[in-house]
TORKEKOL-961676 format. One record per residue (C-alpha): x negated, y, z negated; residue in one letter. Coordinates in pm, whole numbers, plus 50000, padded with zeros to 5 digits. Layout:
BEGIN
XYZA...
//
This chain:
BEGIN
342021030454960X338941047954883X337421073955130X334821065155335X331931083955179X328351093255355X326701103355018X324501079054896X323781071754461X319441068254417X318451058454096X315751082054106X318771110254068X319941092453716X320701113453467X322911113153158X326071119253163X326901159453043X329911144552789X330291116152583X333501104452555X333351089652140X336701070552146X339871065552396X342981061252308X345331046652602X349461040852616X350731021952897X354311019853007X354350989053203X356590994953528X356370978953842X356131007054065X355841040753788X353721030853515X352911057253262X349351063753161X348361085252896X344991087352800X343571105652491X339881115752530X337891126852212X334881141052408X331971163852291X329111178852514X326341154352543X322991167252424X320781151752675X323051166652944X323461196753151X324931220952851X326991244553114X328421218253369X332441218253404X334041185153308X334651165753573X336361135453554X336561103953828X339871093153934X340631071354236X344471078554430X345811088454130X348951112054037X348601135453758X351691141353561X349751164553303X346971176553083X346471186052731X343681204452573X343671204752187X347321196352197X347871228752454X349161215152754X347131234153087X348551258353341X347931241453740X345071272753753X343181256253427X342151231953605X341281217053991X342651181054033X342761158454360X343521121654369X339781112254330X338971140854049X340361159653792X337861192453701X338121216953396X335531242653447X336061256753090X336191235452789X335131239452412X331531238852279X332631217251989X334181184452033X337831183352151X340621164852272X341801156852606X345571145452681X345981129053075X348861116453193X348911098053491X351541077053692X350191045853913X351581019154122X350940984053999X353100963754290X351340989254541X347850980254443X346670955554681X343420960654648X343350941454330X340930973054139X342380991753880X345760978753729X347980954953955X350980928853973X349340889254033X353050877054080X355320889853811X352300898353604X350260930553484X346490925953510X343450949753551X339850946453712X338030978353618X334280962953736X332800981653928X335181014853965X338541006853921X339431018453575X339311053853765X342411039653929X344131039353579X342921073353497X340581104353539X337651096353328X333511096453318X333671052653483X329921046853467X328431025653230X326541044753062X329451064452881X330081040652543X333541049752372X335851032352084X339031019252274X342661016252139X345251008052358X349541005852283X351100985552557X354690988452586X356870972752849X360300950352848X360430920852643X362170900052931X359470909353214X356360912852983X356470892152640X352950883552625X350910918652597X347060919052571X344020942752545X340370945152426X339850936552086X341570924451828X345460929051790X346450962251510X350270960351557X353200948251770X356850954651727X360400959051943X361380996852040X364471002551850X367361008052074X365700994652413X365160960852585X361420966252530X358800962852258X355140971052202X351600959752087X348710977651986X344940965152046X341470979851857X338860974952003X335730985951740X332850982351967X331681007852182X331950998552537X332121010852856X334831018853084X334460989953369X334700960753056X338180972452955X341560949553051X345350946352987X347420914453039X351380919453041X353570891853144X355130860353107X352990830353041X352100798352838X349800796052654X347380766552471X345750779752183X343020770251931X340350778451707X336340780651649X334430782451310X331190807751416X327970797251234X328760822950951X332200804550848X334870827051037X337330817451225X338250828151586X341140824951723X340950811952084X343980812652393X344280808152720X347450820452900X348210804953211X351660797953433X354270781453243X354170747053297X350060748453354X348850746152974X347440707352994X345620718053263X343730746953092X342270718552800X338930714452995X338390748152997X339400756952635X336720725052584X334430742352758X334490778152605X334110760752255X330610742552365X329750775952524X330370793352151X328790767651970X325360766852214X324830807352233X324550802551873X322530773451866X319680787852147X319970823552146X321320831951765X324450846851925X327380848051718X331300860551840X331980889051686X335700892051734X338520879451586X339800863451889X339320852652209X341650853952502X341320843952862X344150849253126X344400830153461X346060851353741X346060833554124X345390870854290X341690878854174X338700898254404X336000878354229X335380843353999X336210863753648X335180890153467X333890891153112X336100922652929X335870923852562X337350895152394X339950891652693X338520877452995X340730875853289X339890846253565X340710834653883X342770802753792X340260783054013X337950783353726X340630777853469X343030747653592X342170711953650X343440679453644X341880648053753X344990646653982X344120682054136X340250692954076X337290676254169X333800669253961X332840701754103X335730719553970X335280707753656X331050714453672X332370752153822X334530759753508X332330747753306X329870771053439X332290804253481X333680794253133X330390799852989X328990828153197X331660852853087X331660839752748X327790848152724X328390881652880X329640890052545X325770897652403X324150901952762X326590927652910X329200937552688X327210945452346X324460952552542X325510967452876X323400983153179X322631025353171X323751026353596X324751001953809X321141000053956X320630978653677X323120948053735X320810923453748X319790929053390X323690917253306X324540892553589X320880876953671X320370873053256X323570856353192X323260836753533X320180821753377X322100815153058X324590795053217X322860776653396X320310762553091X323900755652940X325220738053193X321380717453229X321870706052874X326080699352914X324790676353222X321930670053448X319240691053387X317560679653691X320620680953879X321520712753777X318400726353876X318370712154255X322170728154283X320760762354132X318100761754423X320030746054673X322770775254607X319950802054580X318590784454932X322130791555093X322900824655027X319870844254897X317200834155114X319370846755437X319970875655223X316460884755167X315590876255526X318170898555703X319550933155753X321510934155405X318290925555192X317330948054899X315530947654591X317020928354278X317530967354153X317910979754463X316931022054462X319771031554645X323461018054732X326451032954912X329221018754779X328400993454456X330720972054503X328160950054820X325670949754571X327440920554396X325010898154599X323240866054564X320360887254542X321410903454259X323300866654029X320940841854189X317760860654234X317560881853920X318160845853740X315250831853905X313200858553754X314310854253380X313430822153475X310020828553576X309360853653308X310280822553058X307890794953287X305000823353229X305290832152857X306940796252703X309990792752583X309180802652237X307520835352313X310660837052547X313600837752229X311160861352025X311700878852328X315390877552349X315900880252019X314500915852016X316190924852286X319180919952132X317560935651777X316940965852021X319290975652214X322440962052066X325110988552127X323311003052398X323281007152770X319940995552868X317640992953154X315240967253360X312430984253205X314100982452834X314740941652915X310840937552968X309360962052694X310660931852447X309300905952678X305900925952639X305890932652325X306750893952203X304010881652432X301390906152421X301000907352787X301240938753039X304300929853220X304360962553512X302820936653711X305770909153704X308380939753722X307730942954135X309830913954141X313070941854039X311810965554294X310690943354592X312830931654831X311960897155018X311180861654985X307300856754957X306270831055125X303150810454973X300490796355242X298130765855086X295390743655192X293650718455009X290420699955112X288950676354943X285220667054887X284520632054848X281140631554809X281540661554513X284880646654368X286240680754408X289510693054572X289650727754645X293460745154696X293520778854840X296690797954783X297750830254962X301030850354939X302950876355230X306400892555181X307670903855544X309060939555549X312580942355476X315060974355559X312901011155386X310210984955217X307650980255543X304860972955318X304610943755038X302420941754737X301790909154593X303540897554303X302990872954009X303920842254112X304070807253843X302800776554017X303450748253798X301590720954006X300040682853936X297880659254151X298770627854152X295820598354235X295660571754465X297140547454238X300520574854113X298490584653848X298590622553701X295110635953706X293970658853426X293220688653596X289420704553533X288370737553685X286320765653619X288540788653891X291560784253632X291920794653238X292190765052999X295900773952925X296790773853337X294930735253326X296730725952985X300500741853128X299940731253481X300660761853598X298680784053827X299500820353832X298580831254211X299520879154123X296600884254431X297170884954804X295150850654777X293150828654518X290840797754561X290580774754260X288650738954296X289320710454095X286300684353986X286570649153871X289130644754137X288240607354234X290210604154556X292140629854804X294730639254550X298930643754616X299770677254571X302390683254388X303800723554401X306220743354279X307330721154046X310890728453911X310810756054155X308930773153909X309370806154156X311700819854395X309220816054746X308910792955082X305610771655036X303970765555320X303030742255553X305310714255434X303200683955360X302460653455568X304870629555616X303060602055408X302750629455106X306320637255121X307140599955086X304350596554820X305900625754604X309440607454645X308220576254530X305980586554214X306570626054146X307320627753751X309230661753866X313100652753947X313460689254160X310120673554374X311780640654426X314540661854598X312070683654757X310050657954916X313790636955072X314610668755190X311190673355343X310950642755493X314860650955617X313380683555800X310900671155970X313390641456091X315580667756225X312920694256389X311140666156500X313610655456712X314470691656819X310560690956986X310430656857126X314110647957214X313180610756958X314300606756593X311900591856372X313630588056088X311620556255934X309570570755658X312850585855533X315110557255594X312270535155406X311780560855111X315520565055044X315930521355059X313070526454719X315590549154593X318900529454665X317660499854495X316860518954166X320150538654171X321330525853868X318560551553669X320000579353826X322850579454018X323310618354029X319410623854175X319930597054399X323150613154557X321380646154613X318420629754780X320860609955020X322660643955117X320830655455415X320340695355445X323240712055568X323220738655908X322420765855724X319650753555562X318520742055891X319090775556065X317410793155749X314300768755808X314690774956236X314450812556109X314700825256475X316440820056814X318870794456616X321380775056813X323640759856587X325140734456861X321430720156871X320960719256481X324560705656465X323610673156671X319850667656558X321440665156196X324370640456320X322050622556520X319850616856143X322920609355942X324390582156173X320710568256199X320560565755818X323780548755773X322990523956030X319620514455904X320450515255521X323830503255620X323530464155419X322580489555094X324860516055142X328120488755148X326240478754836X326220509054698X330020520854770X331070480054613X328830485754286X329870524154175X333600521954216X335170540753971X336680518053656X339330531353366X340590562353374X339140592453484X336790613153347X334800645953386X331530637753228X327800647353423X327770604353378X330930593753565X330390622253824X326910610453913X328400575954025X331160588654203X328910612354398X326400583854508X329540562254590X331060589754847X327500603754958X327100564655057X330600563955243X329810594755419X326940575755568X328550545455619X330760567955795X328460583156036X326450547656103X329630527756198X333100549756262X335470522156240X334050510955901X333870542655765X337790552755899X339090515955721X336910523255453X337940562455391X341300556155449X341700525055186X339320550054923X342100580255034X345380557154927X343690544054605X342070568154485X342990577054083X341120613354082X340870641654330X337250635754357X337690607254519X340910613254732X338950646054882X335650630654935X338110603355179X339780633055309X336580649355424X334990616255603X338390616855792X338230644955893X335040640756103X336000610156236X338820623856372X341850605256529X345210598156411X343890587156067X343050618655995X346330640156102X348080615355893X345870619555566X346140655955630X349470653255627X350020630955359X347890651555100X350230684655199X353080666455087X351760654354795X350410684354656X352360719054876X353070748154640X349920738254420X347760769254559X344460751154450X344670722954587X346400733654922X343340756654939X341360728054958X343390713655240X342980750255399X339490744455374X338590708955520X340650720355840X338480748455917X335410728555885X336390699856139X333210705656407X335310708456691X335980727556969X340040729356850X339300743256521X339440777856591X342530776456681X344170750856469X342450781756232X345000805256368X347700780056356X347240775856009X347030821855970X350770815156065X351340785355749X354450791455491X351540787855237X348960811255422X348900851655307X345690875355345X347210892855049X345660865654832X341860863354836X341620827954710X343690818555030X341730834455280X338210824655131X339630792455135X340560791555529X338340821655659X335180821855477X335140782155487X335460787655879X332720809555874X330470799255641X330730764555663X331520752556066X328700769056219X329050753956539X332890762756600X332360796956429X329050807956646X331400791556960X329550805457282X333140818757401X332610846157082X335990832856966X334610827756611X333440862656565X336700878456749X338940857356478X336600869056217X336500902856372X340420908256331X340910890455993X338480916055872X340010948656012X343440932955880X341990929655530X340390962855490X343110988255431X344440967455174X341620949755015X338580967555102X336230946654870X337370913255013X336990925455348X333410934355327X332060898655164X333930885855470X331880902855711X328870900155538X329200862655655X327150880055967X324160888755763X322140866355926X322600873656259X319880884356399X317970854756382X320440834856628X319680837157013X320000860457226X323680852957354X324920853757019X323120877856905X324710901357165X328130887457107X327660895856748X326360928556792X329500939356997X331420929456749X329970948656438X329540979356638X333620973656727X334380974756355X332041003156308X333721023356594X337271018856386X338591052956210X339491049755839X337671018655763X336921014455375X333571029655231X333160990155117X333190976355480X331691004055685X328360999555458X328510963655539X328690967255904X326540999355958X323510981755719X324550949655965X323600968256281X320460986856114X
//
């Protein structure tokens, strides 16, 4: 474990390293428990650093074995070394070699950082800090080197052996049971992007023609027996070749491609040169064993570490401060490739609706901080929704502001740039700048501002002068060290729609000709005013379209707006908006009166049901009501999730009884026919058919049980068999126990899929679940060694059953409290995203809160807690 350290990194101390480090040249000999490392260092002093500094070298619970200097190996008094750093306080002025040897502990790593055993295989994560667990070395970003790596370990235990690059040389060790391979990789990279792969697996293997003619050879190693279900992947890594070349110009430079799944992973993947390693959740499928969602999540991973190649690996980021300009760019580029694989307007309501979940509590909590935050403890927490979701949202923006053309001139000399470089925020926008002619220092307070700004409007219209006047103003409430907010530049794409559901032209003089051609309003002042003319009746607003910015708007419109906008809007996201809207004020509504008037909504969404055949997909998301925590996000203070719990229920079951004659419609009409298949099509269907059980469901129980239960026995695809599972499961009753047990002994020892039976248990709303919760701790097929396992059964308990997890009784937070302090010594980084499951806790009330509090001041009070989780907690308390 690493020591719990009270010295916090600033940017604003940033400065170059004082060696460069020009090429590395690694030999592993793969053991289980005493693996050899030796590491040849060709380093010279670096001329923008600090000529007279010792060399002094990172490490991370390491054991040195020895050290060479221009081939003379060093005397214990040449040099100072410690488990976390290995110091030479006299080297050459000229360039010169450096020999380490180092022995680690593969089957001992359980924190999964560094290089460790997923069952009987070698793997590495070296993202953020863990190649420092390999050896002593200069692991920050910012230090580019030439990597060659020899692997050598026995043929029976390791016969697949992999590294960065492309492969130089492999042969048997005369004499011995073991053999070798060599890897070169020839483009300067950084420490955290490099990876090994030793074990035995199977493999399926093809091949992609780049735009210039060559060939690439592609694999993906998985477990034996696994390699049909790694096709949708390989699929999916070829589209995500062919479209970086077709929209950003992006050819693979490599001559291969490799991807490993291993089942004991900290995060989704990570994007090493030309050998990705993945959790096999984003890897594996089957229609027998992964849902649509699967399938639409490896799609997505597939592509995001395959585009990490240009926007992170040739072009990495100078510190870690700068993250976003990796993970937020190539967030962005996923998504636009997974909008034009399926839905676009789909796509975009699940980007919001995911950036709604996480990063808005985020912002609007005790953990918030700026997209490049100034300062961080321990780097690993800063792997945040703030960071992925957020800093997508501003490429985003930046693209809605200039066009999209302006946008790839943009990109494209980005990439003409700072190829080969380690760049920064301010490096990213220069090009932006430069291809659009405009001062961007304004737009960059979106990197260094924490906070969700929250957009007030008014509109009044003047019949008598045909005009309609909209007065915008923006506020970003403090957030932890930023206690006062500037305003940003903020894209409003809007429209007004007439009395008739015609789009008005829009005329102003308080708006530039291009913000009335684009319809799109740029509000970068505390407030503006801008009136309309030839407006011949009170206009429907329409704002925000395509969430053209990360912000709250509001007030929310009038009910007979909201259902307006859902039957006219042009703008798919708005559609969505507007049910959800209309869903809210259902909900709160009923919160403030103790009635539920739900027949605007129930009225709007009949309209919708009986065009479902245009778009089945949209239709689906604008039947799925918003979940708790976007309720408690919208409550903002003095939440009780009990109350939120049974306002929402009390909406759903009124919806499926009043839209009950079209709902049965619905669920007859889309049932699934032929064999199964993946496509954004197909998927739309079957999510309107199960959205419209779900609600059947909740307006008549022993429908919905007959109903789910005949859908869970048929069912051809896991889609389908999950979506009956989960309906069961709130209904409750004997059905269910039987389902549950049924799919266990259809599908134990197949970790994915029992981690979605894991996961439906913990979020049964009742008062048993906690502790059929710890019931299930104690399952053969249960282990906190194995991340996927306990995101599956904790995190879904936490994140996803608020009522049972914020239980009065504080039994939530005491099983969360323990799983935590049980994780930490051994997997610090998993135990801190646990806890950070708390980050919105101040805004529940005042009971909770208090039970809460104890609670994180408990785990702060613990001696030898992880650097990783006692940042979590302390930031937590404030």
């Amino acid at each position: 474990m690493r020591h719990p350290s009270t010295a916090a990194i600033r940017l604003a101390d940033y400065r170059p390293a004082d060696f460069a480090i020009d090429s590395v040249e690694l030999d592993f000999k793969l053991h289980p428990t005493k693996t050899r490392v030796t590491a040849r260092l060709a380093l010279r002093r670096n001329p923008a650093g600090d000529a007279s500094a010792p060399l002094a070298l990172d490490g991370d619970d390491l054991t040195l074995v020895g050290v060479t200097l221009d081939g003379v190996a060093l005397a214990p008094g040449d040099y100072e070394a410690t488990p976390d750093r290995l110091t030479l306080a006299k080297v050459p002025d000229a360039p010169f070699t450096l020999d380490i040897e180092t022995e680690i502990n593969p089957s001992g790593n359980t924190q999964l950082s560094g290089l460790y055993r997923s069952g009987s295989a070698y793997c590495t994560q070296c993202e953020a800090e863990g190649f420092r667990r390999i050896t002593y070395f200069l692991d920050r970003p910012d230090v580019l080197s030439v990597y060659t790596t020899r692997i050598e370990a026995a043929k029976g235990e390791a016969p697949i052996l992999l590294s960065n690059g492309n492969p130089v040389a492999r042969g048997d060790i005369a004499g011995t049971d073991r053999h070798y391979a060599i890897w070169r990789d020839p483009f300067r990279k950084p420490s955290y992007l490099f990876a090994l792969v030793g074990g035995d697996l199977g493999v399926l293997r093809d091949s992609f023609t780049t735009m210039t003619g060559r060939k690439v050879d592609l694999a993906i190693y998985v477990e034996h027996g696994k390699e049909a279900r790694a096709g949708y992947a390989m699929d999916a890594l070829k589209r995500s070749m062919r479209w970086d070349e077709e929209k950003f110009g992006r050819e693979y430079d490599l001559d291969v491609f490799n991807i490993v799944a291993v089942s004991d992973f900290n995060m989704g993947a990570m994007e090493n040169k030309g050998l990705n390693i993945f959790n096999d959740k984003y890897v594996l499928a089957s229609a027998d064993t992964a849902t649509d969602g699967d399938y639409a999540g490896i799609e997505g991973v597939i592509a995001h570490e395959y585009f990490h190649n240009w926007t992170g690996n040739r072009i990495t980021c100078r510190d870690w401060f700068q993250l976003c300009l990796k993970e937020g760019l190539t967030v962005f580029r996923d998504q636009e490739f997974s909008a034009d694989m399926r839905s676009r307007a789909v796509e975009r309501i699940g980007d919001v609706r995911g950036l709604r979940l996480a990063q808005f509590p985020e912002d609007a909590g005790p953990l918030a901080h700026p997209v490049r935050p100034d300062v961080y403890q321990e780097i690993n927490n800063f792997y945040t929704a703030t960071v992925y979701e957020k800093g997508a949202e501003i490429i985003r923006m930046l693209r809605v502001l200039i066009g999209e053309e302006t946008f790839r001139r943009g990109m494209d000399l980005y990439f003409e740039r700072f190829d080969g470089t380690a760049a920064t925020v301010e490096d990213f926008l220069s090009c932006f700048a430069a291809a659009s002619g405009r001062d961007l220092k304004h737009f960059a307070l979106w990197y260094s501002q924490a906070g969700t700004p929250v957009v007030t409007t008014a509109g009044d219209y003047d019949a008598a002068a045909k005009t309609f006047t909209l007065k915008f103003q923006q506020e970003t409430a403090p957030t932890p060290g930023q206690s006062e907010k500037k305003p940003v530049v903020i894209p409003i794409a809007l429209a007004l729609f007439g009395e008739n559901g015609q789009k008005l032209d829009l005329v102003s003089d308080d708006a530039t000709p291009t913000e009335l051609a684009r319809g799109l309003i740029e509000l970068d002042a505390a407030e503006r005013v801008i009136k309309f003319r030839e407006v011949p009746s009170r206009p429907v607003v329409s704002l925000l379209r395509g969430f053209s910015a990360p912000v709250r708007l509001e007030p929310a419109p009038a009910n007979e707006d909201l259902e307006r906008l859902l039957a006219l809007d042009d703008d798919p996201f708005n559609r969505w908006q507007a049910a959800q809207g209309l869903a809210l004020r259902a909900i709160f509504g009923r919160l403030e009166t103790g009635a539920l008037d739900a027949k605007g909504l129930t009225e709007a969404l009949r309209s919708l049901l009986a065009k479902a055949e245009d778009d089945p997909a949209l239709v689906a998301q604008a039947l799925s009501l918003p979940s708790d925590i976007d309720l408690a996000r919208e409550k903002a203070s003095d939440v009780d999730p009990d109350v939120l719990f049974d306002a929402r229920m009390a909406l759903r079951a009124e919806i499926g009884r009043s839209l009950g004659a079209e709902l049965e419609a619905i669920y007859a009409r889309f049932a699934d026919e032929g064999a199964y298949a993946p496509d954004a099509a197909s998927a739309g269907r079957r999510a309107l058919r199960n959205v419209a059980l779900d609600l059947l469901a909740a307006g008549d129980c022993e429908k919905g049980r007959a109903l789910a239960m005949a859908q869970f026995e048929a069912a051809g695809n896991m889609t389908d068999r999950l979506a009956a599972l989960a309906t069961l499961a709130l209904l409750g009753g004997h059905a269910r126990e039987e389902a549950f047990a049924r799919f266990y002994a259809q599908y134990a020892g197949d970790a994915l899929v029992i981690d979605k039976w894991f996961s439906l248990q913990a979020m049964i709303p009742e008062a048993a679940t906690t502790q059929r919760v710890l019931s299930l701790m104690s399952h053969r097929e249960f282990s906190l060694a194995n991340p996927n396992r306990v995101r599956a059964l904790i995190g879904a308990f936490a994140n996803g059953n608020l009522t049972r997890f914020h239980a009065l009784d504080g039994s939530g937070y005491d099983l969360l409290t323990s799983v935590v302090l049980q994780v930490d010594p051994k997997n610090p980084q998993l135990a801190a995203r646990l806890l950070s499951t708390l980050r919105s806790w101040r805004t529940m009330e005042s009971r909770r809160r208090d039970l809460i509090e104890a609670r994180l001041k408990h785990i702060v009070a613990q001696e030898n807690l992880s650097a990783d989780l006692r940042d979590i907690a302390t930031r937590a308390l404030g």
